[in-house]
N, CA, C and O atoms as a Tinker XYZ file with bonds, in Angstrom:
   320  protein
     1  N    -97.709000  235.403000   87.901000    73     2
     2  CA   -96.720000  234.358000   88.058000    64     1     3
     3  C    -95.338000  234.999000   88.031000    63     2     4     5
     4  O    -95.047000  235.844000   87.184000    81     3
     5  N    -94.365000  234.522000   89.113000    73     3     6
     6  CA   -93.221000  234.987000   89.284000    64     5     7
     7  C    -92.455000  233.449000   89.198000    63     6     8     9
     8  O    -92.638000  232.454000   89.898000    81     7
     9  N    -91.426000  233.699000   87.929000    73     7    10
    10  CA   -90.332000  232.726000   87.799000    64     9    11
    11  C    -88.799000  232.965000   87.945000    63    10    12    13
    12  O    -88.273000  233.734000   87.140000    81    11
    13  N    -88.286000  232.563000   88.593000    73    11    14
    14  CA   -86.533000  233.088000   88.819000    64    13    15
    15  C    -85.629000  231.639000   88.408000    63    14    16    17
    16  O    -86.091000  230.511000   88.581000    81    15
    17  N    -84.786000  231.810000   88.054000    73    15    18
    18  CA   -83.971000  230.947000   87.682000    64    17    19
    19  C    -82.650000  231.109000   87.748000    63    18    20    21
    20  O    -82.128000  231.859000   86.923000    81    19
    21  N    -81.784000  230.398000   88.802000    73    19    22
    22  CA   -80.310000  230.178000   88.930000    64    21    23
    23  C    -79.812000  229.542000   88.208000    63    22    24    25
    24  O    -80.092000  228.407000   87.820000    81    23
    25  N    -78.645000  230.520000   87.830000    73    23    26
    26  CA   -77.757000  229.438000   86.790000    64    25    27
    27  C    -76.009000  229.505000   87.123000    63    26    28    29
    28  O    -75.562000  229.763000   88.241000    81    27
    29  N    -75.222000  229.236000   86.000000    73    27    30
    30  CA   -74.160000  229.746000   85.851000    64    29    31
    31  C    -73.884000  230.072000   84.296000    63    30    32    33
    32  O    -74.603000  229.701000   83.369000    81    31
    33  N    -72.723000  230.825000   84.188000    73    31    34
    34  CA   -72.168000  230.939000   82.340000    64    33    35
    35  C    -72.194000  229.370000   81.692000    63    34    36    37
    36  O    -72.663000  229.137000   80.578000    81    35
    37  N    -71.681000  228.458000   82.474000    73    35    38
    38  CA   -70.704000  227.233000   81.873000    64    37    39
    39  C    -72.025000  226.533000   81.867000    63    38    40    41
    40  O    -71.952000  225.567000   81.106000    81    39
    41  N    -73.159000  226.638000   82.397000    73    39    42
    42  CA   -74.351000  225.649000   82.079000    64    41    43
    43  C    -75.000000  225.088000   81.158000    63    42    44    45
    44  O    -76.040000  225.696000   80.904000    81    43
    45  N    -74.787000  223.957000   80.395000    73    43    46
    46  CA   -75.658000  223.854000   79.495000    64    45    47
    47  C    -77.476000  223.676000   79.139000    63    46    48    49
    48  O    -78.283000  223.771000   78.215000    81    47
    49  N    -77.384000  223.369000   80.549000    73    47    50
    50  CA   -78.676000  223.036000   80.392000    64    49    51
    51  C    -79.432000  224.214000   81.225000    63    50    52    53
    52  O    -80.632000  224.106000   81.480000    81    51
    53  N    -78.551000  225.525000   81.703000    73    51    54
    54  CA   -79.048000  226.894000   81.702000    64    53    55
    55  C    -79.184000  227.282000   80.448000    63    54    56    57
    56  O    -80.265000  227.412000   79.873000    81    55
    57  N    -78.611000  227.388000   80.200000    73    55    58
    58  CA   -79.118000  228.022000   78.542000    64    57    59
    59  C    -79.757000  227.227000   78.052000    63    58    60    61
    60  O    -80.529000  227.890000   77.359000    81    59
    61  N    -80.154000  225.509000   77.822000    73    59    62
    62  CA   -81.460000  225.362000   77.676000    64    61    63
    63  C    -82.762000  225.987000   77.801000    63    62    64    65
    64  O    -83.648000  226.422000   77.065000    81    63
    65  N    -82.486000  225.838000   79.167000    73    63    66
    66  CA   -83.967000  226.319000   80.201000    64    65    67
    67  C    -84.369000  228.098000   79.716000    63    66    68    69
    68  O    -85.472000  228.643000   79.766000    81    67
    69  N    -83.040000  228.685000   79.261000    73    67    70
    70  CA   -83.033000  230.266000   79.019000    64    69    71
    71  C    -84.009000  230.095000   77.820000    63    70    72    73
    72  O    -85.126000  230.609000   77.749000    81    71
    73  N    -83.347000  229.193000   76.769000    73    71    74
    74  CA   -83.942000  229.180000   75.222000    64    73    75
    75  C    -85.826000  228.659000   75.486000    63    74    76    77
    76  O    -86.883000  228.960000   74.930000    81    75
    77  N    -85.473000  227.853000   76.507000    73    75    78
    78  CA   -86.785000  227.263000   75.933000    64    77    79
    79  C    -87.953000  228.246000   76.552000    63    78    80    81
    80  O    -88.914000  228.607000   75.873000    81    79
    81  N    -87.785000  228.577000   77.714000    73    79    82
    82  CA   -88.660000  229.623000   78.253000    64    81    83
    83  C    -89.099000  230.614000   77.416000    63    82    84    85
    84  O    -90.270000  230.992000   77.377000    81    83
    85  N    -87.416000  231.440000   76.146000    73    83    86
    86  CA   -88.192000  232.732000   75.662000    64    85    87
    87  C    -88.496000  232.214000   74.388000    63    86    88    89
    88  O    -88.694000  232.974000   73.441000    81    87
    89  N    -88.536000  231.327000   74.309000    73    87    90
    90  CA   -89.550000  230.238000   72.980000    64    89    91
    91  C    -90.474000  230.432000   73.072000    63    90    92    93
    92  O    -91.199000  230.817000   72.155000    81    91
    93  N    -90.937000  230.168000   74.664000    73    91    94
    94  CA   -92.348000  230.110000   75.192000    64    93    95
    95  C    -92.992000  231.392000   75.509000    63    94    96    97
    96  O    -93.983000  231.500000   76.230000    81    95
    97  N    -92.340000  232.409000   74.899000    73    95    98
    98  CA   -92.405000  233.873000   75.899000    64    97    99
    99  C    -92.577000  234.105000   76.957000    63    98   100   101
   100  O    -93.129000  235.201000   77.058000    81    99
   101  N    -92.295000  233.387000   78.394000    73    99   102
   102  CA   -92.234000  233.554000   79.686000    64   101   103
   103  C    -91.293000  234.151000   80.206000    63   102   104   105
   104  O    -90.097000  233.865000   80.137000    81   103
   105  N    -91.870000  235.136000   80.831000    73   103   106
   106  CA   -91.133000  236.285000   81.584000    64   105   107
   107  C    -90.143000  235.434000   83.049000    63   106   108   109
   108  O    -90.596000  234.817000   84.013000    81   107
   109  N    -89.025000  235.670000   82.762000    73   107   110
   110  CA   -88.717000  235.126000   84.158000    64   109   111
   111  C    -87.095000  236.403000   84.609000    63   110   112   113
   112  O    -86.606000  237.435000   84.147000    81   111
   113  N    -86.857000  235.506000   85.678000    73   111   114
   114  CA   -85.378000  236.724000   85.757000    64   113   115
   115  C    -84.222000  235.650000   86.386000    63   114   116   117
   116  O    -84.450000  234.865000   87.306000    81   115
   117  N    -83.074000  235.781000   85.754000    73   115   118
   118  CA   -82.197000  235.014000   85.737000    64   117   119
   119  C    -81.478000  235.395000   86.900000    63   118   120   121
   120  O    -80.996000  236.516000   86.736000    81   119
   121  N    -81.213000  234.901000   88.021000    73   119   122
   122  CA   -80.020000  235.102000   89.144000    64   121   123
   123  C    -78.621000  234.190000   88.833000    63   122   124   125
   124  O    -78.530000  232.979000   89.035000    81   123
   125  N    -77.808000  234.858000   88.424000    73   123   126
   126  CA   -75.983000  233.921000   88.372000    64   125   127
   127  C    -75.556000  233.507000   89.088000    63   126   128   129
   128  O    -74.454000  234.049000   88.996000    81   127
   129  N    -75.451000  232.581000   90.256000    73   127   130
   130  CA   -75.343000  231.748000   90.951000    64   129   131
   131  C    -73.491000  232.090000   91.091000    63   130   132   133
   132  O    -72.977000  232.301000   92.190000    81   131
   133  N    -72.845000  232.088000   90.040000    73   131   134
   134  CA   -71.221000  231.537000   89.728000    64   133   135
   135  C    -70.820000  233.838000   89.894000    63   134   136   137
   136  O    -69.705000  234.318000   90.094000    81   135
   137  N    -71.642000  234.347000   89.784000    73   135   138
   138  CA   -71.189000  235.790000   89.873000    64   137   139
   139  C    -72.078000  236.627000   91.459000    63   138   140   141
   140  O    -71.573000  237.706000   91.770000    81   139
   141  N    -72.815000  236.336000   92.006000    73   139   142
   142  CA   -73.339000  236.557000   92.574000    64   141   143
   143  C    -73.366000  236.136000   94.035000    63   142   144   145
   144  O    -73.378000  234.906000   94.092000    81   143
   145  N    -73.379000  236.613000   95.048000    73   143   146
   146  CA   -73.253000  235.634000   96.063000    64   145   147
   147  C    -74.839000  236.028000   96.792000    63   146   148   149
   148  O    -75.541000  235.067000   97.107000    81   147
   149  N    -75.205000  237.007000   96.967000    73   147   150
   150  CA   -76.386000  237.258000   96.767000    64   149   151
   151  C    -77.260000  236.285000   96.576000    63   150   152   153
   152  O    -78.059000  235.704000   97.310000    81   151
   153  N    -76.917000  236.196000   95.270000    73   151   154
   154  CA   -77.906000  234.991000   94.043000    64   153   155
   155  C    -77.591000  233.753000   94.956000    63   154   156   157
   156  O    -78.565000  233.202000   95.470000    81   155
   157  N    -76.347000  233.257000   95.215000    73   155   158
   158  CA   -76.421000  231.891000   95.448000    64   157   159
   159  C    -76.662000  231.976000   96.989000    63   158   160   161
   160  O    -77.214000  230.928000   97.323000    81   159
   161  N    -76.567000  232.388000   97.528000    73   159   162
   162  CA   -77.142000  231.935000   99.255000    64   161   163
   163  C    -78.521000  232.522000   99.135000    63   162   164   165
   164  O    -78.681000  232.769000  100.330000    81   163
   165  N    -79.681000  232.943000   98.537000    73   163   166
   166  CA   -80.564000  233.053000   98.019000    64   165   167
   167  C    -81.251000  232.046000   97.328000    63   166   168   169
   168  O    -82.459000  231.913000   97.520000    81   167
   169  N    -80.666000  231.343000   96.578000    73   167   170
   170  CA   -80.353000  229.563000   96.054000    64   169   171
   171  C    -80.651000  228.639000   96.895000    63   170   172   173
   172  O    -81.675000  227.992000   97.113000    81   171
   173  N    -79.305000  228.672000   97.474000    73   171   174
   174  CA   -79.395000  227.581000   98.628000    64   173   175
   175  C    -80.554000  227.817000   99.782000    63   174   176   177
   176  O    -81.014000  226.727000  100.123000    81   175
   177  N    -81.061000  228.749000  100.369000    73   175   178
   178  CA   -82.025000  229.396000  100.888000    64   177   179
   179  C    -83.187000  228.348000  100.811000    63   178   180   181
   180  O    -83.590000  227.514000  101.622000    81   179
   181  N    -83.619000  228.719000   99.423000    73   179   182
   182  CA   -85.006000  228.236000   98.785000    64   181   183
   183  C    -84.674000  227.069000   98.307000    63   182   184   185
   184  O    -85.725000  226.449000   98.148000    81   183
   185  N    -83.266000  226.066000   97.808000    73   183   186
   186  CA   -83.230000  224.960000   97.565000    64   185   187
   187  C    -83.016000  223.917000   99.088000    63   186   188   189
   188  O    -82.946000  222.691000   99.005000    81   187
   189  N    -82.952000  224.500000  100.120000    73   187   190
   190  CA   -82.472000  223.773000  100.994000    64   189   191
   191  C    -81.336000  223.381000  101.304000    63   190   192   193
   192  O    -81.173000  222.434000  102.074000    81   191
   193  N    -80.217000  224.134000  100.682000    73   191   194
   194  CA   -78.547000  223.655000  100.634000    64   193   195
   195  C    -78.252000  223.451000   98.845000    63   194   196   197
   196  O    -77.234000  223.980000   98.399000    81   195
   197  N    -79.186000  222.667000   97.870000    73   195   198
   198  CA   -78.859000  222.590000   96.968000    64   197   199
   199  C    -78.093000  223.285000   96.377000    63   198   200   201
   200  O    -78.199000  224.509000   96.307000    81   199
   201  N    -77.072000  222.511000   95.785000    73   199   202
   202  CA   -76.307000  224.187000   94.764000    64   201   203
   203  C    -76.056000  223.603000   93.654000    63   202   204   205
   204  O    -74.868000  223.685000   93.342000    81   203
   205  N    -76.965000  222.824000   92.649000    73   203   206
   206  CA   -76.887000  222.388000   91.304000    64   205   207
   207  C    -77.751000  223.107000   90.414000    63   206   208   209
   208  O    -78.963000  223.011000   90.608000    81   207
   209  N    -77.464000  223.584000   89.775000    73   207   210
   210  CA   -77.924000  224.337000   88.576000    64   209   211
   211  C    -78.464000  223.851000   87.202000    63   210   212   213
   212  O    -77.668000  223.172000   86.554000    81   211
   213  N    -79.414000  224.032000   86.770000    73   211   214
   214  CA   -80.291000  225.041000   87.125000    64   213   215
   215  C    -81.567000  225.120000   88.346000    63   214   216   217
   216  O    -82.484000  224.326000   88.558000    81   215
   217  N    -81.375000  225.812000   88.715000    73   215   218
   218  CA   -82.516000  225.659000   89.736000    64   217   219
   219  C    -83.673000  226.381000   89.763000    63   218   220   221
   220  O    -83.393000  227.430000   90.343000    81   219
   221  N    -85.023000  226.384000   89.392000    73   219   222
   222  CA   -86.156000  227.174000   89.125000    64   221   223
   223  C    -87.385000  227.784000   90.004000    63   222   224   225
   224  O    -88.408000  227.099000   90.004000    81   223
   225  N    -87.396000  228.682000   90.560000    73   223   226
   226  CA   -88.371000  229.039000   91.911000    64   225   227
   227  C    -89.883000  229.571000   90.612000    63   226   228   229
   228  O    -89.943000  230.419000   89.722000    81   227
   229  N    -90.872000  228.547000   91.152000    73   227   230
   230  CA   -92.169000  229.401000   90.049000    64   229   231
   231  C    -93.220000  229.723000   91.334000    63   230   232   233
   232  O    -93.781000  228.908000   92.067000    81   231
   233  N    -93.267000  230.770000   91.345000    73   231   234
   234  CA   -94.342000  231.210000   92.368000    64   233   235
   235  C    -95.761000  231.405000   91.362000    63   234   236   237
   236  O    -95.600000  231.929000   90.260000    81   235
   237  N    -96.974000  231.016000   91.739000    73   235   238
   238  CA   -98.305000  230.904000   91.045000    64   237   239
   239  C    -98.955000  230.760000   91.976000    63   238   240   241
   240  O    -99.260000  229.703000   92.529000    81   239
   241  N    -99.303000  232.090000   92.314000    73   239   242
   242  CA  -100.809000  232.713000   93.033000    64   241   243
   243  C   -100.176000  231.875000   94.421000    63   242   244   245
   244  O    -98.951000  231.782000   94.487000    81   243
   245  N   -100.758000  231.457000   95.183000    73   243   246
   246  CA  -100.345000  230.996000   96.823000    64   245   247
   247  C    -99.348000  229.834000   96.768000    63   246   248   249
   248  O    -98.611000  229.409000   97.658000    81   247
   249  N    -99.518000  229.398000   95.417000    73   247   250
   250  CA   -98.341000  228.237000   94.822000    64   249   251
   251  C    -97.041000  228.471000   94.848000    63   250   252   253
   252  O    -96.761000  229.483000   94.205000    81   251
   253  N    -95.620000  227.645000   95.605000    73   251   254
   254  CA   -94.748000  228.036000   95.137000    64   253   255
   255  C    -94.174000  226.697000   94.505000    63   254   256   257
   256  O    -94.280000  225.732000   95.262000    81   255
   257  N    -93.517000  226.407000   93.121000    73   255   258
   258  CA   -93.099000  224.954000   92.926000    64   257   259
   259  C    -91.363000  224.984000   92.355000    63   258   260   261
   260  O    -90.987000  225.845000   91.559000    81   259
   261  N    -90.538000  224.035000   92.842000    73   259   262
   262  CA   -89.317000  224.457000   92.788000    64   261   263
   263  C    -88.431000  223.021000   92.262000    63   262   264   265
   264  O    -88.311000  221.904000   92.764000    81   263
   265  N    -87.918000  223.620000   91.068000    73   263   266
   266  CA   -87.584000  222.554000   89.586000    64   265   267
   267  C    -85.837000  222.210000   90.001000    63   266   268   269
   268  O    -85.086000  223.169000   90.184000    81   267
   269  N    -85.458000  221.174000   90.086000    73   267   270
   270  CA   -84.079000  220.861000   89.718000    64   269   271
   271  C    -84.023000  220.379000   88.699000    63   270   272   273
   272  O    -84.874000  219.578000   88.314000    81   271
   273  N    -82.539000  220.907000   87.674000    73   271   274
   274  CA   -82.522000  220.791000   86.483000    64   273   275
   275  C    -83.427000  221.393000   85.610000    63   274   276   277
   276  O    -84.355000  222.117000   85.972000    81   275
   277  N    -83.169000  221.108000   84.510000    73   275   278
   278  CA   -84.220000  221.233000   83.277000    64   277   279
   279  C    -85.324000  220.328000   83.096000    63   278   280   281
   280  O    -85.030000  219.235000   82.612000    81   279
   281  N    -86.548000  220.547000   83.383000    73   279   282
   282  CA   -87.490000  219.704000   83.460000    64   281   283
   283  C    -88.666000  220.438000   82.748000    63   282   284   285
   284  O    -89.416000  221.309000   83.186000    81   283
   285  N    -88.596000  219.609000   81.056000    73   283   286
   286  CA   -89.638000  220.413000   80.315000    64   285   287
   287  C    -91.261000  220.187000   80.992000    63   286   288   289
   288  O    -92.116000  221.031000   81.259000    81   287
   289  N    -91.275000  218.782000   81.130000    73   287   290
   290  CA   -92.868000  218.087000   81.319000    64   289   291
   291  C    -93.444000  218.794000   82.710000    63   290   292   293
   292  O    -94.637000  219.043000   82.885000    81   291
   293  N    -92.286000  219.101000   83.759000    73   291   294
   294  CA   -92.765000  219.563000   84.943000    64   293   295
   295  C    -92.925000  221.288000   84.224000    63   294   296   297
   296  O    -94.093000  221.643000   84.066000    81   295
   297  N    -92.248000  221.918000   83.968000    73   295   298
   298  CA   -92.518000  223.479000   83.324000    64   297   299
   299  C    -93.688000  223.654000   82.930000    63   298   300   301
   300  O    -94.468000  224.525000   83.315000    81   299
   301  N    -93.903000  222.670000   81.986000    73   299   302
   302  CA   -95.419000  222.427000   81.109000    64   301   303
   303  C    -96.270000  222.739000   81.736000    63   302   304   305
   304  O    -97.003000  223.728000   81.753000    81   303
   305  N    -96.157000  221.489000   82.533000    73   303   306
   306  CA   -97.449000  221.565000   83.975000    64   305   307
   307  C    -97.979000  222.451000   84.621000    63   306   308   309
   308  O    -99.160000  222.509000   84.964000    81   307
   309  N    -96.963000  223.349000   84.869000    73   307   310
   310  CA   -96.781000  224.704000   86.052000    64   309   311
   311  C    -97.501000  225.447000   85.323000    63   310   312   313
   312  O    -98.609000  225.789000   85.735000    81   311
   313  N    -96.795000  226.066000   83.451000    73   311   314
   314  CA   -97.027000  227.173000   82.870000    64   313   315
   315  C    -98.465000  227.080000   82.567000    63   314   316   317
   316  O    -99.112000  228.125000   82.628000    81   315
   317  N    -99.101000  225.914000   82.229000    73   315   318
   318  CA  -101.062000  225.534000   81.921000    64   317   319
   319  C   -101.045000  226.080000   82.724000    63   318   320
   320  O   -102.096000  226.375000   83.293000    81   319
């Protein structure tokens, strides 16, 4: 399982999503959206234009599933 996650510094509910993941010990890798341009047309790419943060790409085996916001119950789902 491959998880990436866009954020920015000023996010609160990035650093949610940061805390709760290494709660959970899930490996993921953070792209900065607000430092990166890379990161964010990479973002928008895979969100379709979206540029609200946080935004979560979870790739699982031929699965790819893709989170706006902080969404514990959908995470849940994915990480079972």
């Amino acid at each position: 399982m491959k998880i990436t996650i866009y954020t920015t510094a000023t996010c609160p509910f990035c650093s949610m999503l940061i805390s709760y993941l290494a709660q959970k010990k899930v490996e993921f890798t953070e792209q900065r959206v607000d430092e990166d341009e890379v990161a964010r047309n990479a973002m928008m790419e895979a969100s379709g234009g979206f540029l609200g943060v946080p935004f979560t790409v979870v790739e699982k085996g031929e699965e790819e599933h893709k989170i706006i916001g902080f969404d514990k119950n959908m995470l849940d789902s994915i990480l079972t």
